[in-house]
MIDREN-819763 format. One line per 10 residues: number of its first residue (from 0); their letters; for each residue x, y, z of N, C-alpha, C. Coordinates in steps of 0.02 Angstrom, whole numbers. Layout:
BEGIN
NUM	A	X Y Z X Y Z X Y Z; ...
This chain:
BEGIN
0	XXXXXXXXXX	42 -60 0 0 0 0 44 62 0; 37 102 -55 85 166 -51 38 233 1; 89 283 -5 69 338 35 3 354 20; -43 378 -45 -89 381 -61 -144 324 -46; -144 284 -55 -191 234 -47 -196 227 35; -124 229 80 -142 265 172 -184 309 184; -174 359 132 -184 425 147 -278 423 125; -282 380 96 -372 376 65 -403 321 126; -392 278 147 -396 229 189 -415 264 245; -361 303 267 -369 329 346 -409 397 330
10	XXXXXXXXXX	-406 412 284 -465 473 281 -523 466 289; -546 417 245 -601 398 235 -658 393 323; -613 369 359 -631 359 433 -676 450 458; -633 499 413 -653 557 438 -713 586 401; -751 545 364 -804 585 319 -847 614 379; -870 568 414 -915 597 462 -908 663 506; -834 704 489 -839 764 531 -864 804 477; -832 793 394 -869 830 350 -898 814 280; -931 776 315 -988 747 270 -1058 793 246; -1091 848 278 -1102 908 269 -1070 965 226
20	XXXXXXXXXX	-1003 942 216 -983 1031 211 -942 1003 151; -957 978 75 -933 967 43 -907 1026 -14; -945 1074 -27 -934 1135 -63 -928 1187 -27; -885 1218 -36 -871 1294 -16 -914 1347 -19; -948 1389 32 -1010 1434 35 -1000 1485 -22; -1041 1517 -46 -1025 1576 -65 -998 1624 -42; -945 1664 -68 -920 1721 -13 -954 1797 -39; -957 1824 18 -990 1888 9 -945 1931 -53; -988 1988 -93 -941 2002 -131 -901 2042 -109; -887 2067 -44 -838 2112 -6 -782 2065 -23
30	XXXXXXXXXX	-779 2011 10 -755 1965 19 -697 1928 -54; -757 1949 -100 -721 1921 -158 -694 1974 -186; -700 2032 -182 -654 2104 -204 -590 2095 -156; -596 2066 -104 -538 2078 -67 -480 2013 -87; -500 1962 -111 -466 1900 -124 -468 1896 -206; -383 1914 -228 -387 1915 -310 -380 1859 -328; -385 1786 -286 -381 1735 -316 -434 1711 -294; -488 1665 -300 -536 1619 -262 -544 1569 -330; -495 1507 -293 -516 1436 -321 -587 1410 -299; -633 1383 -331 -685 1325 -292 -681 1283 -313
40	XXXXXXXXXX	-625 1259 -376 -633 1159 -385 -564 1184 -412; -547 1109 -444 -490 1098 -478 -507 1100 -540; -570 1100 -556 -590 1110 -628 -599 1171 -654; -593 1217 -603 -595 1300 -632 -521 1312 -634; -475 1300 -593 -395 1312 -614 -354 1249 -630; -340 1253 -679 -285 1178 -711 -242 1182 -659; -220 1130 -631 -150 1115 -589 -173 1146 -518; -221 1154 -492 -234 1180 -419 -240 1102 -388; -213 1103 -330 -203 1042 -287 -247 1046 -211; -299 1013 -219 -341 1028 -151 -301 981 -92
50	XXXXXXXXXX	-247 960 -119 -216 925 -46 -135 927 -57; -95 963 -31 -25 990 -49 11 936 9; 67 907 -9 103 875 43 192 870 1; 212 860 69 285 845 72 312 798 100; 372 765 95 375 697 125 471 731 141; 480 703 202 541 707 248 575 643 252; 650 651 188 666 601 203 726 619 240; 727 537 289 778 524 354 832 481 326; 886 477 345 955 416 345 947 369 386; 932 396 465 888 340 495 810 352 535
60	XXXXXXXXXX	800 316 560 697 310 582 704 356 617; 656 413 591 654 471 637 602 432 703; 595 499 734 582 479 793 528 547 819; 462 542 837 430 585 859 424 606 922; 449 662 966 449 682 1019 355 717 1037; 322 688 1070 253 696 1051 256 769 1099; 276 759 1148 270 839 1197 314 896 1132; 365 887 1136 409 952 1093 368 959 1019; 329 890 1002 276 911 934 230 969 938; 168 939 987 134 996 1004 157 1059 1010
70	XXXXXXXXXX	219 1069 1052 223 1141 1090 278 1158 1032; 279 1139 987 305 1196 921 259 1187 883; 184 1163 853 134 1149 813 101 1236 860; 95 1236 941 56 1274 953 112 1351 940; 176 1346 934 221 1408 944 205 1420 856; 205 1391 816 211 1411 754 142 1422 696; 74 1381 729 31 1393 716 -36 1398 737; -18 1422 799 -76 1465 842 -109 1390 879; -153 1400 923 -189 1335 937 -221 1283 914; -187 1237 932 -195 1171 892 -239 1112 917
80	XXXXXXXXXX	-256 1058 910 -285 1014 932 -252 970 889; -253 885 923 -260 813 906 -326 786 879; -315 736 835 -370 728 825 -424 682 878; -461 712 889 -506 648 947 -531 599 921; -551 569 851 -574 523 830 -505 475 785; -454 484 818 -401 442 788 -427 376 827; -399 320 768 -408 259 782 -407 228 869; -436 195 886 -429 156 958 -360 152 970; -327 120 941 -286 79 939 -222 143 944; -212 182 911 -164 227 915 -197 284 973
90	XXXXXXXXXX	-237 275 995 -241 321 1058 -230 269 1128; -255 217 1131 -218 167 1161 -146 161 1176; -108 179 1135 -30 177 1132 -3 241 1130; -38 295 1124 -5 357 1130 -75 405 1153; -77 435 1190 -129 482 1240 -137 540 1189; -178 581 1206 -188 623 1152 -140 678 1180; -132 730 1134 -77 800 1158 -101 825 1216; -137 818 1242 -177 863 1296 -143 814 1363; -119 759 1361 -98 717 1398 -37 722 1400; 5 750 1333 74 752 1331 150 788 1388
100	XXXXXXXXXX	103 839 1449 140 847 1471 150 807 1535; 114 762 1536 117 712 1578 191 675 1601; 245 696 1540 272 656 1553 325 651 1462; 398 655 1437 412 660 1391 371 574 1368; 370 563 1288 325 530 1260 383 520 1193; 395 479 1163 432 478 1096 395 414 1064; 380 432 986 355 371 941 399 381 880; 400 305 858 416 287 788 356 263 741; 332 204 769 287 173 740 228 214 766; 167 246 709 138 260 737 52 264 685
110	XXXXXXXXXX	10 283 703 -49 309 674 -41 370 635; -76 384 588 -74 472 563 -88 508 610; -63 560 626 -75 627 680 -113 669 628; -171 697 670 -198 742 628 -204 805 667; -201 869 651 -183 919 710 -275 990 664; -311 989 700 -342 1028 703 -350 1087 705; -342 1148 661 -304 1222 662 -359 1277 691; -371 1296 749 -433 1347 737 -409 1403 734; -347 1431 715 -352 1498 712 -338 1514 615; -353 1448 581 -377 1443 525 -450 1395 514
120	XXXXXXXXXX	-498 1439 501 -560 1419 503 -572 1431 403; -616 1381 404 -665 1375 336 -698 1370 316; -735 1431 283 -801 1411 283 -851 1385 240; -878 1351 255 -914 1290 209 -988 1309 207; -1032 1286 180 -1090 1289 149 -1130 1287 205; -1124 1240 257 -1177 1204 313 -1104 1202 366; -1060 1248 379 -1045 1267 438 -943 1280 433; -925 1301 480 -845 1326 471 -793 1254 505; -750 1250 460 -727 1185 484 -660 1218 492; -596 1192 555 -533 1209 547 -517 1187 478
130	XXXXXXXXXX	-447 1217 476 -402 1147 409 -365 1133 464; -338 1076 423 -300 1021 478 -241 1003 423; -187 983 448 -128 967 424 -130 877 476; -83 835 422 -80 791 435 -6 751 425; -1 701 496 79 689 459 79 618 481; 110 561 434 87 513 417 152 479 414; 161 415 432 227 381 424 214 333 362; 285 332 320 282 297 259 286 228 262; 245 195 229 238 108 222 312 67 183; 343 108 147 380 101 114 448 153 113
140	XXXXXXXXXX	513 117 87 584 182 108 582 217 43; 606 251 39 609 306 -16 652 282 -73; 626 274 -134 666 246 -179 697 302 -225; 750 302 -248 792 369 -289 758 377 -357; 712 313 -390 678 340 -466 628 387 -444; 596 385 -392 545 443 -375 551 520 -395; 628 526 -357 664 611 -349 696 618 -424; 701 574 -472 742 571 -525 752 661 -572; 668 661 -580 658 733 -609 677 776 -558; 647 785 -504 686 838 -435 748 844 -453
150	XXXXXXXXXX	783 760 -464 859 774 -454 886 833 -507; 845 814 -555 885 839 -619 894 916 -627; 834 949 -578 834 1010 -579 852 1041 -521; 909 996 -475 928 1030 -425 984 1062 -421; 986 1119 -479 1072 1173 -477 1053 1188 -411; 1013 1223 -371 1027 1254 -313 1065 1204 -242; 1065 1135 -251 1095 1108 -214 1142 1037 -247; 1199 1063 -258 1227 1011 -287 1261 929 -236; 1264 932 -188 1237 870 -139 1170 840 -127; 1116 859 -170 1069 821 -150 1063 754 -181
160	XXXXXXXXXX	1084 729 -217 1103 654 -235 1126 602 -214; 1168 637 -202 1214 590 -147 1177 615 -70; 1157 651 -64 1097 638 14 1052 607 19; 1007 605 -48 917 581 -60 953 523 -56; 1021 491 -91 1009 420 -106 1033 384 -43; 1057 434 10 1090 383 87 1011 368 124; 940 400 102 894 401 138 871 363 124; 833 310 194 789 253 197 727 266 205; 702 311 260 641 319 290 623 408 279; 551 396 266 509 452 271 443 473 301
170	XXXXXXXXXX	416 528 327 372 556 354 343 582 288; 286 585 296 247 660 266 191 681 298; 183 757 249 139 801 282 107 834 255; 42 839 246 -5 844 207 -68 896 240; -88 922 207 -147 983 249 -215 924 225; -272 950 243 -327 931 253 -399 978 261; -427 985 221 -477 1020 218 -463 1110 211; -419 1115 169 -381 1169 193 -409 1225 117; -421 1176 71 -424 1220 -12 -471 1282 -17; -512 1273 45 -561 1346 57 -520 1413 70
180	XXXXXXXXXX	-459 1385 112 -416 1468 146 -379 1516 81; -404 1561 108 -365 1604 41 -294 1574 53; -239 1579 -15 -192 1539 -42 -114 1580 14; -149 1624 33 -78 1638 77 -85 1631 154; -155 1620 174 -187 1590 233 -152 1521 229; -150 1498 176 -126 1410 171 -78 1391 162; -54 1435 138 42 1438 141 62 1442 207; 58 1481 234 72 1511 290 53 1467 333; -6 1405 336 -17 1354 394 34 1302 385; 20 1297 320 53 1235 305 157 1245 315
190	XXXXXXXXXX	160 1295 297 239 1317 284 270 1308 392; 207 1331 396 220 1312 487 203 1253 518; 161 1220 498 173 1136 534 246 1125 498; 270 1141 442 335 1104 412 396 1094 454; 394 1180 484 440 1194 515 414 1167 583; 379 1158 628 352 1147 669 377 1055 687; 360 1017 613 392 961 628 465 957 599; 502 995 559 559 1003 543 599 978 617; 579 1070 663 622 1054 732 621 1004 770; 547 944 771 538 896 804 562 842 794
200	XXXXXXXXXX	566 836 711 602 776 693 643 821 624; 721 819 626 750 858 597 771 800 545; 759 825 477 774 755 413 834 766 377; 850 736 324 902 755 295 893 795 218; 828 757 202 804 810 144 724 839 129; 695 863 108 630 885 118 616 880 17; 546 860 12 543 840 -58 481 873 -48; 455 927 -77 390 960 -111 364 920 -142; 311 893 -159 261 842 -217 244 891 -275; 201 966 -239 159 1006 -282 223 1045 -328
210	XXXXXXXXXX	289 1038 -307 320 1098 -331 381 1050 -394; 390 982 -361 441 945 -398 505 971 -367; 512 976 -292 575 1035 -300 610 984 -209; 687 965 -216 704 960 -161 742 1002 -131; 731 991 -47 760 1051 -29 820 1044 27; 862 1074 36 897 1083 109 865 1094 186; 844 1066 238 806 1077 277 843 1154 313; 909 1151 323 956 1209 364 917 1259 301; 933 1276 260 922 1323 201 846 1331 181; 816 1288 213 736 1291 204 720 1341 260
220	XXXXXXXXXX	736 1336 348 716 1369 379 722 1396 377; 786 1411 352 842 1496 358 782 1560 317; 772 1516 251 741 1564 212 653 1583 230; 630 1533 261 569 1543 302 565 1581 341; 630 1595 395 608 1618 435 650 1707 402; 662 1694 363 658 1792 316 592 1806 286; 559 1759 290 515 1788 254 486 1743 164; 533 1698 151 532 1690 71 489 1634 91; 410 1647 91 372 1595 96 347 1561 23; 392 1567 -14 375 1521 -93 443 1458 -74
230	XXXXXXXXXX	475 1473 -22 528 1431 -23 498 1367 -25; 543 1326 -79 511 1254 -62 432 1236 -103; 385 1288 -116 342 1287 -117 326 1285 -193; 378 1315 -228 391 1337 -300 460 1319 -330; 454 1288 -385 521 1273 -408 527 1295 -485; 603 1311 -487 607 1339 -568 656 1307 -593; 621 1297 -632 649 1249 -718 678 1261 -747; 721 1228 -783 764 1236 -840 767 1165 -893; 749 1187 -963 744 1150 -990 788 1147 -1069; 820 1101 -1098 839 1138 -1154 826 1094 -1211
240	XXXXXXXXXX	813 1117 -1269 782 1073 -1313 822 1084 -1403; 799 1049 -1439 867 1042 -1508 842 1111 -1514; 887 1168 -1564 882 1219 -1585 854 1209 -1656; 822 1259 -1683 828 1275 -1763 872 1274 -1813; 953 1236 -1784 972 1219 -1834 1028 1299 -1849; 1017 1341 -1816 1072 1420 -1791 1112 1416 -1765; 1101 1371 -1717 1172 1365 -1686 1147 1377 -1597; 1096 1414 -1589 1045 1450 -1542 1019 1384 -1509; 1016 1330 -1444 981 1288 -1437 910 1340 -1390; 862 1305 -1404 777 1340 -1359 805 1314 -1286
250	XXXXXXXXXX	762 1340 -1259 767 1333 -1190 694 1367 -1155; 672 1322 -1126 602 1324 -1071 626 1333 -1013; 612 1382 -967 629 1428 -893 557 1418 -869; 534 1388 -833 455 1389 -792 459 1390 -702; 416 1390 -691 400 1403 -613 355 1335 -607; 342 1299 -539 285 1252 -547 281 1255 -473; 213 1253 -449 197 1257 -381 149 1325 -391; 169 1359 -405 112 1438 -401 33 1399 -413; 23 1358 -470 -25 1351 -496 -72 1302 -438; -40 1259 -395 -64 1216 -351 -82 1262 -295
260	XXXXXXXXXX	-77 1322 -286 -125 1380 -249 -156 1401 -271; -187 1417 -342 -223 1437 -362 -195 1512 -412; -145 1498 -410 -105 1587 -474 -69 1546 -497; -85 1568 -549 -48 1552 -619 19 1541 -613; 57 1484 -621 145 1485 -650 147 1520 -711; 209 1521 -705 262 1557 -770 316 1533 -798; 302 1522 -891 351 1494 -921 365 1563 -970; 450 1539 -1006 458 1566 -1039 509 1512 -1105; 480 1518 -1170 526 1469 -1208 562 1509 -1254; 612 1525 -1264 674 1562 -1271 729 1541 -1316
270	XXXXXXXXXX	793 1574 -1344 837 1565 -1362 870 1638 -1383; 938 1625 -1354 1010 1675 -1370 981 1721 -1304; 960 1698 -1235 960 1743 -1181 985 1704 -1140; 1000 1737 -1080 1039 1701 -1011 974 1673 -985; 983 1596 -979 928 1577 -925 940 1572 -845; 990 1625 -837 990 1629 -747 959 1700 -750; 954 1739 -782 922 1800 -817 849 1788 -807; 825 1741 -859 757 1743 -873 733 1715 -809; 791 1641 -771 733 1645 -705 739 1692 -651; 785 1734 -653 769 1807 -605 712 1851 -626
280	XXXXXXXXXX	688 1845 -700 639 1865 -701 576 1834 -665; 587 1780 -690 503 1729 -674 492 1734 -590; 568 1723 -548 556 1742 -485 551 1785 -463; 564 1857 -488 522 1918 -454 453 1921 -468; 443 1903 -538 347 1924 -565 309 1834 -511; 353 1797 -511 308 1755 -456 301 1767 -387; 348 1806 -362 309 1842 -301 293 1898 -298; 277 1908 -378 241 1997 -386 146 1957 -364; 150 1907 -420 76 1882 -415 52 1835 -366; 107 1824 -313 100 1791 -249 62 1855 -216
290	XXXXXXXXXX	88 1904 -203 69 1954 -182 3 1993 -206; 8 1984 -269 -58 2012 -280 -99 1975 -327; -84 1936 -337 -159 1889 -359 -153 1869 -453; -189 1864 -470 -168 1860 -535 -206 1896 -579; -193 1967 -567 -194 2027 -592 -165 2044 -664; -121 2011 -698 -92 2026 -759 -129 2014 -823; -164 2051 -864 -201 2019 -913 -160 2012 -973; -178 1969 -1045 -183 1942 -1097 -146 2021 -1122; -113 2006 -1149 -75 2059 -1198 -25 2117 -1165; -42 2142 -1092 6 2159 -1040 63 2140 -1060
300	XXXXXXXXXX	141 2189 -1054 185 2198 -1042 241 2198 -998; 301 2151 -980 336 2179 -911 395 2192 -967; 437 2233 -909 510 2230 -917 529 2309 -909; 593 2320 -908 650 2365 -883 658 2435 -925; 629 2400 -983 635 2461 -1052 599 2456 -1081; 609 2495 -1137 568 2490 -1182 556 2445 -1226; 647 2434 -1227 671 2376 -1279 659 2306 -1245; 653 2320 -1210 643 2244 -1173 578 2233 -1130; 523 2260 -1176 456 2224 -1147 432 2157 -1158; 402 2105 -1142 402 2051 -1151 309 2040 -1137
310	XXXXXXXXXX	289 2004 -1165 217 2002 -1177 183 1972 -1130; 141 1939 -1120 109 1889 -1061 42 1883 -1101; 57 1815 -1080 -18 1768 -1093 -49 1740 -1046; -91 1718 -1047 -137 1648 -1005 -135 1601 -1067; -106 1545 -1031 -99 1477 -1068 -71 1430 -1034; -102 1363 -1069 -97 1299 -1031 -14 1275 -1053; 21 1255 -986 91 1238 -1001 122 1199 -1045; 180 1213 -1064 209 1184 -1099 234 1124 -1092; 253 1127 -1020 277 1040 -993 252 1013 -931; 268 967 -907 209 946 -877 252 973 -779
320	XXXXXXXXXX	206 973 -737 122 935 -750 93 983 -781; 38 975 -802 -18 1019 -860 -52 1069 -779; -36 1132 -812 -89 1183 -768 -72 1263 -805; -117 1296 -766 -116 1355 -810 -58 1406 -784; -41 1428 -844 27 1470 -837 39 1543 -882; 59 1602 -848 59 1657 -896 151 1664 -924; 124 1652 -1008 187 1623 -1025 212 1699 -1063; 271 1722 -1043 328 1763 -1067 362 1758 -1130; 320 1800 -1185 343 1802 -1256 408 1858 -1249; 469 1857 -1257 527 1903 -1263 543 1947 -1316
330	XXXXXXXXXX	473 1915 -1357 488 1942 -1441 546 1946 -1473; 568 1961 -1556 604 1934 -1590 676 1981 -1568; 733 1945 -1574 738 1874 -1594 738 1846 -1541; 712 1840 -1474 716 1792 -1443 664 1729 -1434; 606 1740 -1465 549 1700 -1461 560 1627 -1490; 565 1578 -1443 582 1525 -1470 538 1498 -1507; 496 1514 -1581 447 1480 -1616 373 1516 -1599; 365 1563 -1635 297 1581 -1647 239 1562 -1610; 249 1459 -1628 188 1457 -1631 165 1413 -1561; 223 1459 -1536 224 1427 -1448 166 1493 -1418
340	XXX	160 1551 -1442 122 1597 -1422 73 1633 -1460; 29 1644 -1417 -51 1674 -1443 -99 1605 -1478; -68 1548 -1437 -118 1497 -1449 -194 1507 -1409
């Protein structure tokens, strides 16, 4: 049984808290003037992910300190709860958090922990539910064809290969009922249980699912705790493909992760420009539209000059996974092929 098929299994146990509250209420239109993004399915934004997770891989069996869990779950994301309807059997063998100072507590083997958020509430059709983040021990050790694509795009850490591949065991961590919170409400929960179980059980590498992107855990907090909450969350691409035969090879620069919140990623397909260039571009305009929503329309302009305005579209990506992306025409001569834009 892999992580997913756990992860549907032991859910399933929880319909009954929201078995009522399957669609998202209408929001007032105050409400929706104030939020420039509002997802309600995955079928209105390509590539939006109503359940975002990461998996922590270890060298050896981490180990859960259940008191030091809680009291950084409650330091980093406001008051928390256990879940009360976890299995018999894992409350049997481990007391709920409310019991934890009873006494230090450490697990390996264990049940999914599910942590209840109320100072992130959601509101649903037939009533406001927390989101909940969830963290789950893996059935299986981490195999290196998994990270293969991660690997390939990891210039920012050139040891992660030789780290992912010393790792046996993994955690993950996954939100839960969470796709209602506006997209930086959900960052912001989720980016804090990370760190929350980071300090509790410290790993050797951290693997994004939604973003394709691995990370440094030291270099993950560091940048969290400045502030760069796309860290980890968003990863940028580099791709390079045969040329026209000029001498010029194309090259694809994208972002992936924006779109699994609900704003648009950004590609750009190119030739005869610097692609450490073009992704300093894509990473400032992706936390231009982190920040403000996805405000840029169809035929809009960025850039520095005059000479160097560059176009923007809405369009479905070029490489996978498939989601929607506002793709960066550089115009001639840099446009790698026409008929990559104004499809």
């Amino acid at each position: 049984m892999g992580w997913l098929d756990l992860f549907r299994k032991w859910s399933k146990s929880k319909e009954q808290v929201t078995e009522e509250a399957h669609e998202p209420a209408e929001a007032p239109v105050k409400q929706e003037q104030e939020q420039e993004t509002i997802v309600k399915s995955k079928e209105e934004f390509p590539g939006f992910a109503p359940v975002w997770m990461v998996e922590l891989l270890y060298r050896h069996k981490p180990i859960l300190n259940q008191e030091r869990l809680y009291a950084k779950m409650q330091k980093y994301t406001g008051e928390a709860r256990l879940d009360e309807h976890a299995p018999k059997g894992a409350r049997d063998r481990d007391p709920v958090v409310s019991e934890a100072h009873s006494g230090e507590r450490t697990r390996q083997d264990f049940e999914p922990l599910l942590f209840y958020h109320s100072n992130y509430m959601v509101q649903y059709r037939d009533g406001v539910v927390p989101a909940q983040t969830c963290i789950l021990p893996s059935e299986r050790p981490p195999e290196a064809a998994l990270y293969e694509a991660a690997l390939q795009q990891s210039w920012h850490w050139p040891d992660a290969r030789q780290v992912v591949g010393g790792c046996r065991y993994s955690l993950l961590l996954t939100d839960f009922c969470a796709e209602g919170l506006n997209y930086k409400e959900r960052l912001k929960l989720f980016q804090s249980a990370l760190c929350a179980l980071l300090e509790t059980a410290p790993c050797e590498a951290i693997y994004w699912k939604t973003s394709g992107k691995l990370v440094q855990p030291e270099e993950y907090l560091r940048a969290i705790s400045e502030g760069e909450w796309l860290h980890g969350a968003m990863n940028v691409r580099l791709y390079k493909a045969e040329g026209d035969g000029t001498g010029q090879p194309e090259m694809l620069v994208d972002t992936c992760g924006l779109a699994a919140m609900g704003v648009p990623d950004l590609q750009c397909h190119f030739t005869g420009l610097d692609p450490n260039e073009v992704a300093t571009i894509l990473v400032d305009l992706a936390y231009y539209l982190y920040e403000r929503g996805d405000i840029i329309r169809d035929g809009e302009t960025i850039g520095s000059a005059e000479s160097q305005r560059w176009r923007c579209e809405h369009q479905h990506s070029l490489n996978e996974p498939r989601r929607r992306v506002i793709d960066l025409n550089p115009g001639e001569p840099y446009s790698a092929g026409g008929q990559l834009h104004g499809r």
